[in-house]
N, C-alpha and C positions, 0 to 999 in steps of 0.2 A: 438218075439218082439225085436226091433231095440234099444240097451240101448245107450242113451243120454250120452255123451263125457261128462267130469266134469272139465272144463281149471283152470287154477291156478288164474283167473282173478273172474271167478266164487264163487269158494273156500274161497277169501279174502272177496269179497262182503259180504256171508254169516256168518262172524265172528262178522263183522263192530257191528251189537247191543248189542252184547255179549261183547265186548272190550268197547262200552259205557256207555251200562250199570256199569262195573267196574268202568271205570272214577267216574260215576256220585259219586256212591258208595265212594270210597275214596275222592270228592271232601267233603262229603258233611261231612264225619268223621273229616276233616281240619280245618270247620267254627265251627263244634260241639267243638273241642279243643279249639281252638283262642280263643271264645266265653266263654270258662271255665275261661279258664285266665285274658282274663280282665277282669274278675268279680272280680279274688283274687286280683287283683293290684300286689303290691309289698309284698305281705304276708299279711293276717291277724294276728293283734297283732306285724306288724315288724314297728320300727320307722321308719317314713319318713326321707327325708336326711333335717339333720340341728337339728336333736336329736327330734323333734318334733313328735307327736305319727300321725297317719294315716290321711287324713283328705277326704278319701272317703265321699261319700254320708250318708251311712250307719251308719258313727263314728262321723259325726260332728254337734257340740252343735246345739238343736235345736235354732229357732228363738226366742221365748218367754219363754226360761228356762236360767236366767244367773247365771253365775258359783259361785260357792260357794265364800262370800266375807271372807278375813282376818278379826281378833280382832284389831282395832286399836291402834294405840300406845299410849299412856299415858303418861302424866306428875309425873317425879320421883316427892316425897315430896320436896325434896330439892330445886326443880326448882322452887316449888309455895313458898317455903320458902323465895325465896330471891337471889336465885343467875340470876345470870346480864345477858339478852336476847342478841342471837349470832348476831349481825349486818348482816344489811341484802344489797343487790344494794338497789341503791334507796332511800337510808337510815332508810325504815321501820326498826324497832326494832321487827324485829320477832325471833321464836325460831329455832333449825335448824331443817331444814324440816324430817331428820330421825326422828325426834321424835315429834309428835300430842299432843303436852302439850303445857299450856301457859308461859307466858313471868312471870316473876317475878312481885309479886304484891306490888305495892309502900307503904312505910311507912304508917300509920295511921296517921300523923300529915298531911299528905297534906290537905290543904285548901279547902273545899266545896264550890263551885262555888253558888248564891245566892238563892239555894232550885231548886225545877224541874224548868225547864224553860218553857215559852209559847211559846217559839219559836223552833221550825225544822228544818231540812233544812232548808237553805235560799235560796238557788236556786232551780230552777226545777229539781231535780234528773232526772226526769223521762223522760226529752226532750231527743230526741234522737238525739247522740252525733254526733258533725260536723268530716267527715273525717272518720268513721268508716269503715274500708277496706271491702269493697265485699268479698267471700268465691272465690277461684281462678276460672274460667272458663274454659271451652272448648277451650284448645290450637286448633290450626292449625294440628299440628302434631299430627298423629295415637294414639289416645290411647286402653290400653287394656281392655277390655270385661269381668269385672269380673264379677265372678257367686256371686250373694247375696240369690241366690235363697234359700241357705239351709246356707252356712257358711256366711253370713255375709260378711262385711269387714272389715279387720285387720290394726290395725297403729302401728308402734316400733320406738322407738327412733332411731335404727339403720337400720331402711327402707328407701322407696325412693319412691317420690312420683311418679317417672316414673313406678311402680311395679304393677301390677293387682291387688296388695289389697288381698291376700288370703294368710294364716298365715304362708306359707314358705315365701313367697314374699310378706310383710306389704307396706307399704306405711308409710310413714314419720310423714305425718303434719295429725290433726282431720280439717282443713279447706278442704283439699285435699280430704278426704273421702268426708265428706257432699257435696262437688260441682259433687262428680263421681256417689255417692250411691242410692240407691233407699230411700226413706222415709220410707219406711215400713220397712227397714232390719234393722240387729242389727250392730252397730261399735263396735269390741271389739278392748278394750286399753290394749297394752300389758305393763308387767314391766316398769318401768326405770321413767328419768325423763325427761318431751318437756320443750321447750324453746321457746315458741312463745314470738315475739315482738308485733305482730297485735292483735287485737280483735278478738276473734271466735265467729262468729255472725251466728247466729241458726235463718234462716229464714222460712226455711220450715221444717214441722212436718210432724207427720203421721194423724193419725185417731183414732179413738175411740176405736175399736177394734185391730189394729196393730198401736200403736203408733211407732217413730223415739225412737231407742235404743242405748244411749253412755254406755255401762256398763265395766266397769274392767273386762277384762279377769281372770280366776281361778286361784285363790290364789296371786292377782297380788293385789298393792295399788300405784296405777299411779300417779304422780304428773305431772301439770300443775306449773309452775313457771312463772312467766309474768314478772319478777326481769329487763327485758329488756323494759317497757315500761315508760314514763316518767312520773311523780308524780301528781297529784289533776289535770287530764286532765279528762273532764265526755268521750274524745276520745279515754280513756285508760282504757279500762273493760275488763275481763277475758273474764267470759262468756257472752255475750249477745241473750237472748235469746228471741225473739220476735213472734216468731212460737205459734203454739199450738201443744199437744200432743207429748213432746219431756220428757224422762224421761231418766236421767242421775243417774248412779249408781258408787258407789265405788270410788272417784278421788277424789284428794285432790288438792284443786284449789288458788293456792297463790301470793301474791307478786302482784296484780294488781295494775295499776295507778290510780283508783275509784273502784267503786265497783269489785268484783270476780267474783259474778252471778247477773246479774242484768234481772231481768223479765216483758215484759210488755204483753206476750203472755199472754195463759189463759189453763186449764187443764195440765200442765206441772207437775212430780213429779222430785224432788231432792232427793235422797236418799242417804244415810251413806256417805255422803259428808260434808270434812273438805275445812273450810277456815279461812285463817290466813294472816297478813302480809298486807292487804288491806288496800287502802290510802283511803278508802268512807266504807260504810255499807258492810260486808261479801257475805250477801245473802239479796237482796232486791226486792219487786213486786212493780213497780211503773209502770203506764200507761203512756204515751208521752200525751204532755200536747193538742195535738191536736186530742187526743184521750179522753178526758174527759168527762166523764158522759154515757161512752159507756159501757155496763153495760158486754160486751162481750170480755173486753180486760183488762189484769190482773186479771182477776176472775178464782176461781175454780182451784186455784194451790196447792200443797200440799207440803209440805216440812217436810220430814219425817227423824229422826237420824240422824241428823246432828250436829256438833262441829262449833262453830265459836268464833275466837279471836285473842287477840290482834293488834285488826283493828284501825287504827289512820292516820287521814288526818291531816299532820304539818300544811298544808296552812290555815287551818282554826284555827289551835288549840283545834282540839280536838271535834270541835261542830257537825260533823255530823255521823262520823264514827262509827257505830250499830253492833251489833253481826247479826243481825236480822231487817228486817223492812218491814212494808207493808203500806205503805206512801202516802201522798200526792191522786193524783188519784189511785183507785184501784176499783175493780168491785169486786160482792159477792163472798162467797163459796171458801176464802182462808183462810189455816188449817197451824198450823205449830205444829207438835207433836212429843216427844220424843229426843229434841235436848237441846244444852248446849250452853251459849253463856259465856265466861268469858275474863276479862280485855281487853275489848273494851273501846276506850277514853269515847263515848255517854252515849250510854246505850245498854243493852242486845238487848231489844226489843224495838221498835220502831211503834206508831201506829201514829203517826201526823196527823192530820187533815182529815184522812181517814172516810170517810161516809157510807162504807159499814164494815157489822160484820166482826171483823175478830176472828178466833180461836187457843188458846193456851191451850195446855192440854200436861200434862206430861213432863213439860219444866223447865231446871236449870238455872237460871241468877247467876252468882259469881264472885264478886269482879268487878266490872263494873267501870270504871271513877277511878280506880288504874291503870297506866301501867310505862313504863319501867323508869328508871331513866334519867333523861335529857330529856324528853321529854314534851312539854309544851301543857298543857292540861287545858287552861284557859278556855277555853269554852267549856268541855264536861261536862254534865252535871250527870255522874254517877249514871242512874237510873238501876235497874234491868229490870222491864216491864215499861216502858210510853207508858200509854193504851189511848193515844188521844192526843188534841191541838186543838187551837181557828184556825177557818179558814182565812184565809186570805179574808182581807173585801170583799165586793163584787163577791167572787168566790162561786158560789152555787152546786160546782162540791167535794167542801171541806165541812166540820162539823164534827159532832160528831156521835158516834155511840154506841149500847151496846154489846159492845167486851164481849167475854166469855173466861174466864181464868179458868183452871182445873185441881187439881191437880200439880199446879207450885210451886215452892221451890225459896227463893232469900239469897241469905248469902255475906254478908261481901259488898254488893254494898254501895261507897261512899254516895249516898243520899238516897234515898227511893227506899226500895225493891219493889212494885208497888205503881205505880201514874195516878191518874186519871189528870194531867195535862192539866186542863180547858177543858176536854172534856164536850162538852154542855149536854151530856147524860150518865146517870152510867154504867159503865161497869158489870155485874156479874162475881164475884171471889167466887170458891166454891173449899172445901179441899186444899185451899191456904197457906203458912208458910214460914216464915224465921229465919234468927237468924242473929245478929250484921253487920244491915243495918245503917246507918250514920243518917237516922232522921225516924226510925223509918220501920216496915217493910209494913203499909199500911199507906197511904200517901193521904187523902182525899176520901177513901173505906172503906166500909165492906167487910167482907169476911162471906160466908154461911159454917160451918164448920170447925172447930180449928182442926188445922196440926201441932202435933208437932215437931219439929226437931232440931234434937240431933249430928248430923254429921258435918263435921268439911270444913270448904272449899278446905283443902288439901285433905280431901278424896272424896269430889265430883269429884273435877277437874281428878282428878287419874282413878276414877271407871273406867272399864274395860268393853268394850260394847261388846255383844257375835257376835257371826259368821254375822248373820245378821241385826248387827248395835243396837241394844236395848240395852237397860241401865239396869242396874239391879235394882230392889226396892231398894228404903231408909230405 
């Protein structure tokens, strides 16, 4: 047999699978490694740069779990004793904001304005204010793509609203998040203190099941200062928040030129949020007056551990500025529990002419229609709860209602610790009590159930609320 010549052209052909086969082999060990790696990122358990811990997928805060909140700060004795509130812009007499305690409580001689008043508000709180700034829009120029999908978006005092929003690279302003973020995702607010001049107005919420999340980042107690806005303008409010489904945690919201929080949305929670320094009511749910009788706007809000005081509108003297209020129009199923209202010029709580229930349980009024020296408070009327008011004639969107009050404490309020204040209807007060209210601690009520109480208004004011905002028993 004739053997077949083997050329070197032959030879190469016959390697070719066997040399790809290799290739393939080590390509495929290549994507196997890369592949490893960007899983570990920059190390598991290594800080990110900027000292910040990892913020993989894997490590970062869920959506609906926020971080653990700080004890708030508290009023030394001293400070309710008598010493002199830190002047504030604006010329509010408030305290200084490192420190969550109120302003000095005014002598015992001051003059009682002429019993509760039948009068509220005078104006429409609840119109919505001329000139209220939009939330900024969609520039022209590229913005960045942030992920909300798992981390949320992030805002610092020292960010930049040009930033993606993600907690190495914040974003500046909370107007700036709400115009970029999704509704459903959480804002967290990092340390320090903002400066807004404009109004942050809350137009869009979430939903029932994923509401809009503003909450303090862990172990953080963010302030809001509005010290920049101009005085007894209703165009000058902190928060405005007209949305539904919008729940705000941990922030201490001050110094605004009207109210701090003003609400006309409906389902919204406030939690362990302080306010102070407010030229109008602290935290208020009033519906827009073109919204009245709509039984779906202002309703069903809940305002839970919260602090409110030393709230005083000069322009008026004193007559409107509330710890607390659910006023004027309002819809059903609004709840305010576990919160503290003291030396607000009004009164603590405020229910004026509201026609739907509203409820208070587990709530301290102190020293109400006392505040800072030099300050002229002719017309606040120093109630603890004013649990109603006559409506305004002809207005059938206003009346009276049977508010429920529970378990509330009133000490040291200039007039009456609760007032049924010509509400057309009685309100029920049950395990109700106070001590050294100005005419008495029930004021045209009964109460189902005698509370005694023994504690002092310097040590209300002081108590010390745990991790997540609660008060301790009396």
């Amino acid at each position: 047999m004739r053997r077949r010549r083997v050329s070197t052209w032959d030879a190469q052909r016959a390697c070719q699978p066997v040399r790809a086969q290799r290739w393939r082999t080590l390509l495929m060990g290549v994507v196997v490694l890369a592949v490893a790696c960007a899983e570990d990122g920059p190390g598991l358990g290594t800080a990110a740069p900027g000292g910040r811990p990892p913020t993989s997928r894997a490590m970062a805060p869920a959506v609906q779990t926020a971080p653990a909140m700080p004890p708030l700060a508290v009023a030394s004795p001293q400070a309710v004793a008598g010493q002199e509130p830190v002047p504030q812009a604006g010329g509010a007499s408030a305290v200084d904001p490192q420190r969550a305690a109120g302003a000095a409580m005014a002598p015992d001689n001051i003059a009682p304005p002429g019993g509760a008043s039948d009068t509220g508000d005078t104006r429409d709180a609840g119109t919505t204010p001329e000139g209220a700034p939009e939330p900024p829009g969609d520039s022209d120029a590229a913005q960045p793509d942030p992920d909300t999908t798992e981390d949320g978006l992030w805002i610092a005092p020292d960010g930049d609203d040009s930033n993606p929003g993600t907690e190495a690279l914040p974003l500046a302003s909370l107007n700036a998040a709400l115009a970029r973020g999704d509704p459903k995702a959480t804002i967290w607010v990092a340390a320090g203190t903002y400066r807004p001049s404009d109004t942050i107005a809350i137009r869009d919420g979430g939903s029932e099941d994923s509401p809009l999340q503003i909450f303090a980042a862990g172990g953080a107690r963010p302030v809001f200062d509005f010290s920049a806005q101009p005085r007894g303008r209703s165009s000058a409010r902190g928060f405005q928040i007209s949305a539904s489904y919008v729940h705000v945690r941990g922030l201490d919201i001050i110094n605004a030129g009207d109210n701090c929080i003003h609400i006309s949305g409906s389902y919204n929670t406030i939690e362990h949020v302080v306010t102070h320094g407010c030229e109008d009511t602290g935290v208020q749910i009033s519906a827009n007056s073109s919204e009245a009788g709509d039984p779906t706007r202002a309703a069903h809000n809940t305002i839970v551990n919260c602090d409110s005081y030393d709230n005083y509108d000069a322009a008026n003297r004193g007559e409107n500025a509330d710890g607390f209020a659910a006023k004027l129009y309002i819809g059903p199923g609004n709840v305010f529990r576990g919160c503290r209202a003291w030396n607000n010029a009004d009164d603590g709580w405020d229910l004026f002419a509201s026609d739907d229930v509203v409820v208070i349980e587990d709530c301290w009024a102190i020293a109400n229609g006392k505040i800072g020296p030099g300050q002229d408070n002719t017309n606040g009327d120093g109630n603890g709860f004013k649990l109603g008011g006559r409506a305004r004639a002809g207005d059938r969107n206003m009346g009276g209602a049977v508010h429920e009050v529970r378990n509330c404490v009133s000490l040291d309020n200039r007039t009456c610790g609760f007032t049924r204040n010509n509400n057309t209807q009685a309100p029920q007060l049950s395990m109700c009590g106070g001590r050294g209210d100005g005419r008495g601690t029930f004021c045209s009520l009964t109460n189902r159930g005698d509370r005694r109480v023994e504690v002092t208004a310097t040590e209300v004011i002081a108590a010390t609320r745990d991790a997540d905002g609660n008060l301790p028993p009396l």
